[in-house]
C-alpha positions in Angstrom: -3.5 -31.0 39.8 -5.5 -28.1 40.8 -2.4 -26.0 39.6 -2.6 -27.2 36.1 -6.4 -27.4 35.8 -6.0 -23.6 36.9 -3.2 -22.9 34.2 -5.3 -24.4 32.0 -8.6 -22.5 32.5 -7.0 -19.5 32.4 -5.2 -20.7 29.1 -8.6 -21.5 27.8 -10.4 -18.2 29.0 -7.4 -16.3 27.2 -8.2 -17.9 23.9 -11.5 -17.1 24.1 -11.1 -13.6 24.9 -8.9 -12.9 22.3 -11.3 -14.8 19.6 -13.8 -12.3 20.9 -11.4 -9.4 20.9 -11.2 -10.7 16.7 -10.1 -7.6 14.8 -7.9 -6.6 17.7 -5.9 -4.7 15.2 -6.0 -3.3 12.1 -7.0 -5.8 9.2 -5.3 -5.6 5.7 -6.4 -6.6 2.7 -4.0 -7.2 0.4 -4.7 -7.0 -3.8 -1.7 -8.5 -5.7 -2.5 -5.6 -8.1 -2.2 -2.0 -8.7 -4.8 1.0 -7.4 -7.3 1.6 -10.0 -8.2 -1.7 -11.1 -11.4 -4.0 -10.6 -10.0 -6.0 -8.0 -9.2 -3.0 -5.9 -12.7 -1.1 -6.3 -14.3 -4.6 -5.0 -12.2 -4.7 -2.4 -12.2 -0.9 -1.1 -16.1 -1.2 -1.5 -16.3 -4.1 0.6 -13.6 -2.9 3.4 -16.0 0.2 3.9 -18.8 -2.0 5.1 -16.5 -4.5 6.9 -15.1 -1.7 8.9 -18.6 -0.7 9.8 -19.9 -3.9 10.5 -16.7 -5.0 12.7 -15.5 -2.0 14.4 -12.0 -2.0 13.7 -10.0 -0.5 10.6 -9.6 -2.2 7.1 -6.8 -1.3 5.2 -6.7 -1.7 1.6 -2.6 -2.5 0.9 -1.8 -2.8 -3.4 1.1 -5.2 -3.6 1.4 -5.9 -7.4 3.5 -7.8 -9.8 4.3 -11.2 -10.9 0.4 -11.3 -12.1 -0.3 -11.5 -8.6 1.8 -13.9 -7.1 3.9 -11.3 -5.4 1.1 -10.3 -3.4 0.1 -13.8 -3.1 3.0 -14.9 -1.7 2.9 -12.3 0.7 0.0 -13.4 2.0 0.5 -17.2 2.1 3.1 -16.2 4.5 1.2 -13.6 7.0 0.1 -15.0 10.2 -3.7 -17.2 10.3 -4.9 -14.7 12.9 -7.7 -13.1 10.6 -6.1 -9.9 10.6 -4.3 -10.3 7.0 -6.9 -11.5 3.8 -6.2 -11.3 -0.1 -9.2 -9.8 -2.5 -7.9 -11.1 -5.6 -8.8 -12.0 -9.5 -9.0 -15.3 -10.7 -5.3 -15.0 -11.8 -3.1 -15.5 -8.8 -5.3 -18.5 -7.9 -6.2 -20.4 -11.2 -4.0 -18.9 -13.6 -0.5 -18.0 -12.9 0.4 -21.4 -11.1 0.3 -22.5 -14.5 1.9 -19.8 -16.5 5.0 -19.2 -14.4 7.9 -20.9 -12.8 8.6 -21.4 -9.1 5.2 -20.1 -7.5 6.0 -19.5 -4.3 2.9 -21.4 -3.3 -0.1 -23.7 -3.7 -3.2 -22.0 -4.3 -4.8 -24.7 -3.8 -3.4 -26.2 -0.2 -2.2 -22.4 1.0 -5.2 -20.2 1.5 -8.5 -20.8 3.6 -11.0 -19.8 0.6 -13.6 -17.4 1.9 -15.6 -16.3 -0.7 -16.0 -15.4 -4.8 -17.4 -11.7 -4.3 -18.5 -10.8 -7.3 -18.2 -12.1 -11.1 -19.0 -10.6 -14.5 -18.8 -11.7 -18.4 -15.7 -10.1 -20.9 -17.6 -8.7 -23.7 -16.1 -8.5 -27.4 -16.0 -5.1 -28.4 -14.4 -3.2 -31.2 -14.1 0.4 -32.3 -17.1 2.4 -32.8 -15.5 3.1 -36.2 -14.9 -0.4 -37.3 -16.5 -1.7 -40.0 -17.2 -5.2 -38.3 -21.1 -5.2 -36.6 -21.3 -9.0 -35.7 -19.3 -11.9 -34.3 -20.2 -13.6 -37.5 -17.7 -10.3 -39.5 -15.3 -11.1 -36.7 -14.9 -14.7 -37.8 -15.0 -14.1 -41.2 -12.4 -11.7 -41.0 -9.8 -14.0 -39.6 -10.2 -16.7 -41.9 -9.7 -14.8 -44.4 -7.3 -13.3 -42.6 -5.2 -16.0 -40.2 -3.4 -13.9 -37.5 -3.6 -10.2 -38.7 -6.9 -9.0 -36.7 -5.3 -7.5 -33.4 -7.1 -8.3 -30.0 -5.8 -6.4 -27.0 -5.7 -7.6 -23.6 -4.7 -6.9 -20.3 -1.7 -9.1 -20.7 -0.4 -12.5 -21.1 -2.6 -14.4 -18.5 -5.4 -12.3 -17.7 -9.0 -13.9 -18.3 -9.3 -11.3 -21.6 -6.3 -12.8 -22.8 -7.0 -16.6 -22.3 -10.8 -15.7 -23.8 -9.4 -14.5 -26.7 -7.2 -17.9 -26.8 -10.4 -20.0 -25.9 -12.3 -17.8 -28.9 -9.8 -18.7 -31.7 -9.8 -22.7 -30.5 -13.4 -22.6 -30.2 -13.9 -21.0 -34.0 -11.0 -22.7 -35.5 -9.3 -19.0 -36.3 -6.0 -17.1 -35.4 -5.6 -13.5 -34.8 -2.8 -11.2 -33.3 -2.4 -11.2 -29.5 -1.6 -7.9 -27.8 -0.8 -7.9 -24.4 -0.4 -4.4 -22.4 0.3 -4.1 -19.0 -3.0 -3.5 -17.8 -6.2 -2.7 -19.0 -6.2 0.9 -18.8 -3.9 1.4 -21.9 -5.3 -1.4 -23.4 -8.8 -0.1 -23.5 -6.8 3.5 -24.5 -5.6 1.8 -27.4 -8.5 0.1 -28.5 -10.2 3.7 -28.1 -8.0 5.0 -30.8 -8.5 1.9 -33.2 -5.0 1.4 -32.4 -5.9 -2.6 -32.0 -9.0 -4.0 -33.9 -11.2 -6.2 -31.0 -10.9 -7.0 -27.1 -13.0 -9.3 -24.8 -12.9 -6.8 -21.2 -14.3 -7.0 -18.5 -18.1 -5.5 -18.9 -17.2 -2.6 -16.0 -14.2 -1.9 -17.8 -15.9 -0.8 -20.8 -19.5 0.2 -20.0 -18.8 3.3 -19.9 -17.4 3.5 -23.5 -20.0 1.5 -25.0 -22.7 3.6 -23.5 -20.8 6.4 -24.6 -21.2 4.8 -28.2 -16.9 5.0 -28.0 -17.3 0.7 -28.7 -19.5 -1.8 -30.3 -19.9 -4.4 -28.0 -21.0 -7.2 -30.1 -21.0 -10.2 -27.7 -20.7 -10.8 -24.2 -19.2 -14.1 -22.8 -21.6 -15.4 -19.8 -23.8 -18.3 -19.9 -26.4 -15.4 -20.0 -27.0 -11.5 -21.4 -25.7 -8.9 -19.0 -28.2 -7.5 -17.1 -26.4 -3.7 -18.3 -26.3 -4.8 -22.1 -29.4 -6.8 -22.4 -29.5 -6.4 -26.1 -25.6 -7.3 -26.7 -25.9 -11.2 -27.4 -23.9 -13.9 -25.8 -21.8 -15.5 -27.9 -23.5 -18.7 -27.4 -26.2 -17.1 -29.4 -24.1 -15.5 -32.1 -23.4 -19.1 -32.6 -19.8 -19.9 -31.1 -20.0 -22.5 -28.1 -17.9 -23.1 -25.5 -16.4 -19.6 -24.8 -18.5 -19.0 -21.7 -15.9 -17.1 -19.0 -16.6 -14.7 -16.1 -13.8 -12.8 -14.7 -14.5 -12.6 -11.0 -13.1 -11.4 -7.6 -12.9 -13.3 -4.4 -11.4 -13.0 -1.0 -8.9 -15.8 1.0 -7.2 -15.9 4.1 -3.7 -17.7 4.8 -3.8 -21.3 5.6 -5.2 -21.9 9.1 -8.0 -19.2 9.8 -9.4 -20.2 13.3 -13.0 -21.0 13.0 -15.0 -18.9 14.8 -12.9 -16.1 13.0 -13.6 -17.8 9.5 -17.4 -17.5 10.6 -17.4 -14.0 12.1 -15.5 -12.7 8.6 -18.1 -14.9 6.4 -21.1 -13.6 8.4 -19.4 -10.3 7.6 -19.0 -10.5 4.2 -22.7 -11.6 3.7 -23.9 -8.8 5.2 -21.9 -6.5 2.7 -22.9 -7.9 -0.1 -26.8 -7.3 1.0 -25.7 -4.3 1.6 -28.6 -2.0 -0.5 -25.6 0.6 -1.8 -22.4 -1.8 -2.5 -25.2 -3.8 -4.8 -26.4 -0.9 -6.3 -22.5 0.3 -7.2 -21.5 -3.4 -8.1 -24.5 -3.9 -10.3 -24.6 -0.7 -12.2 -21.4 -1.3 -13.8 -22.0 -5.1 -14.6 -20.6 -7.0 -11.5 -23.2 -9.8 -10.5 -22.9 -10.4 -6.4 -22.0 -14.0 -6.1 -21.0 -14.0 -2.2 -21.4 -18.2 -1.9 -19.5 -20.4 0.4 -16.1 -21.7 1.5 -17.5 -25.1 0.5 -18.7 -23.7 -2.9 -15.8 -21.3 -3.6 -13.8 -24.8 -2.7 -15.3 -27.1 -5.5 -15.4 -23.3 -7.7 -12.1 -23.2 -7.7 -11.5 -27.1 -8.3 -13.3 -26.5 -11.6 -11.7 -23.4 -12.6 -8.3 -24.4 -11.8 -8.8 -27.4 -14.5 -10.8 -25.5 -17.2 -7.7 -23.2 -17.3 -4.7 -25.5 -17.2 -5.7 -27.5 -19.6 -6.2 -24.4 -21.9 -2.8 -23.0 -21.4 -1.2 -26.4 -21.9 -3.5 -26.8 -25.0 -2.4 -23.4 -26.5 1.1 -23.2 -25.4 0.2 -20.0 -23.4 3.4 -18.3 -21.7 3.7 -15.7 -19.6 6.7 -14.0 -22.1 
């Protein structure tokens, strides 16, 4: 007896050393998409204050493809030891489950959700040379026009994609989808009037529409962007229902031990306070969300329903 109750203090005394040793390695954090990209700025932004705050490296590892389920997948699969997390878009989690065949897991019974980092509203811009000025000309333009205006997105499945779907249900119109793979060329494109209208991510076009490149003539939050204050929602240009935040979170494979889950979330807070990584998230549009496991839990519940029935409603396909 005094044998085993000696095993199994020192059993006990090893697990608690090595939760206290937590990062005893090198952490990655995977994005399921390319370098360049809103999800991987957010997540290099927030490694650099992890690292500091943890003491061990933070390793930003782009595994893209499949919209995200490659890198998803890859991470479902890692070890629960806290040393492998995914910063990711809405996509992988509330979006591709329903576009594609044979996920290679459940996003909702798979992952220990952490934390939605950040969010921000598309915004409906066109070409500073357009002709259109209002969301009331866009409107008017494709009913007397059904499915000729071009919108460009990101690509079939991305949350500019699915607002432009959720636009046309909303005001009983049709246009022309796009889809590019990625926003850069999409955004390129819409530059060179190439395509008539996008809804993008605010950072992704803040630039160009300071740069009086784009008209933004609507942005899609429940409220005006803090960076276009005098751009309109489009519940105020008069179209309902089209209120849709692109946003970045960050997740852990299934079994994260606890006191790991809360060391990483105390973390996390305290690099979203941080004075600077507000600073560069809000200058560009990004509104710091940071809110709990709990919340991201019944977040993601909500979303994951908003956005399946909407595909199922509009026949949306990942072709």
């Amino acid at each position: 007896m005094k044998r085993l109750l000696a095993a199994l203090g020192f059993s006990l005394l090893a697990t608690v050393a090595a939760a206290q040793a937590w990062p005893a390695k090198p952490v990655t954090l995977v994005v399921p998409f390319p370098p360049g990209g809103s999800t991987d700025t957010v997540a290099r932004t927030v490694a650099t204050k992890l690292q500091e705050r943890l003491g061990q490296t933070f390793i930003v590892e782009n595994k893209a493809g499949a919209t995200g389920t490659i890198g998803a997948t890859q991470v479902k699969r890692s070890p629960a030891d806290g040393h492998t997390f995914m910063v990711t878009s809405l996509g992988p989690l509330v979006v591709a489950p329903h576009l594609l065949k044979n996920v290679a897991y459940d996003a909702s019974k798979d992952f220990d959700l952490m934390s939605v980092l950040v969010q921000a509203p598309n915004v409906l811009v066109v070409p500073a040379t357009s002709p259109l000025k209002s969301v009331a000309e866009v409107i008017a333009q494709m009913k007397a026009t059904p499915d000729k205006m071009s919108f460009a997105s990101s690509g079939n499945g991305s949350s500019d994609h699915l607002t432009i779907e959720l636009f046309w249900l909303q005001t009983a119109t049709s246009g022309l989808h796009i889809p590019y793979k990625g926003g850069a060329p999409a955004i390129s494109d819409l530059l060179g009037g190439q395509v008539e209208a996008s809804f993008q991510n605010v950072n992704a076009v803040l630039q160009h529409i300071n740069a009086g490149k784009l008209k933004a003539l609507a942005v899609t939050g429940d409220k005006r962007s803090a960076v276009l204050p005098a751009v309109p929602t489009l519940a105020e240009a008069g179209v309902k229902g089209v209120d849709v935040y692109s946003w970045q979170a960050i997740v852990a494979p299934k079994g994260l031990p606890a006191d790991v889950r809360s060391r990483m979330g105390e973390a996390l807070t305290a690099a979203l306070a941080d004075a600077k990584v507000r600073q560069q998230f809000t200058a560009v549009g990004l509104e710091i969300v940071g809110n709990t496991p709990e919340q991201f839990t019944t977040f993601q519940a909500r979303e994951n329903a908003r956005w399946k029935q909407l595909i199922e409603t509009r026949k949306i396909t990942a072709d």
